[in-house]
N, C-alpha and C positions, 0 to 999 in steps of 0.2 A: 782123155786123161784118166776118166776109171780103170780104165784096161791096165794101166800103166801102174798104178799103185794095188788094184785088186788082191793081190797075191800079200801083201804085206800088212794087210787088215786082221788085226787078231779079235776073235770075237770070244764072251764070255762064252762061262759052261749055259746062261739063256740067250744067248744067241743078239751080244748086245755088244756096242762099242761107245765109246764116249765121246761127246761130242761138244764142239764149244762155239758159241757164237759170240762175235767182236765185232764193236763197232769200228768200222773202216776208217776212219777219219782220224776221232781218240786213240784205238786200241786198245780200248776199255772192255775189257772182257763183261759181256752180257748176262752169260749163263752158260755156265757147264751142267749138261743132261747124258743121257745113255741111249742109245736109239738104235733100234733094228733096221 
């Protein structure tokens, strides 16, 4: 599946993408962070 989205990943000028974690069940968003 990575190979498949890889190329459409836009990373900052530090080399960071944003990331979000949700819980599966709710879909209660957990935490939005940045992550290399």
């Amino acid at each position: 599946m990575f190979g498949r989205i890889k190329g459409r990943i836009r990373f900052d000028k530090k080399g960071l993408i944003p990331a979000i974690v949700q819980d599966a069940v709710s879909q209660e968003v957990l935490m939005i962070v940045r992550m290399d």
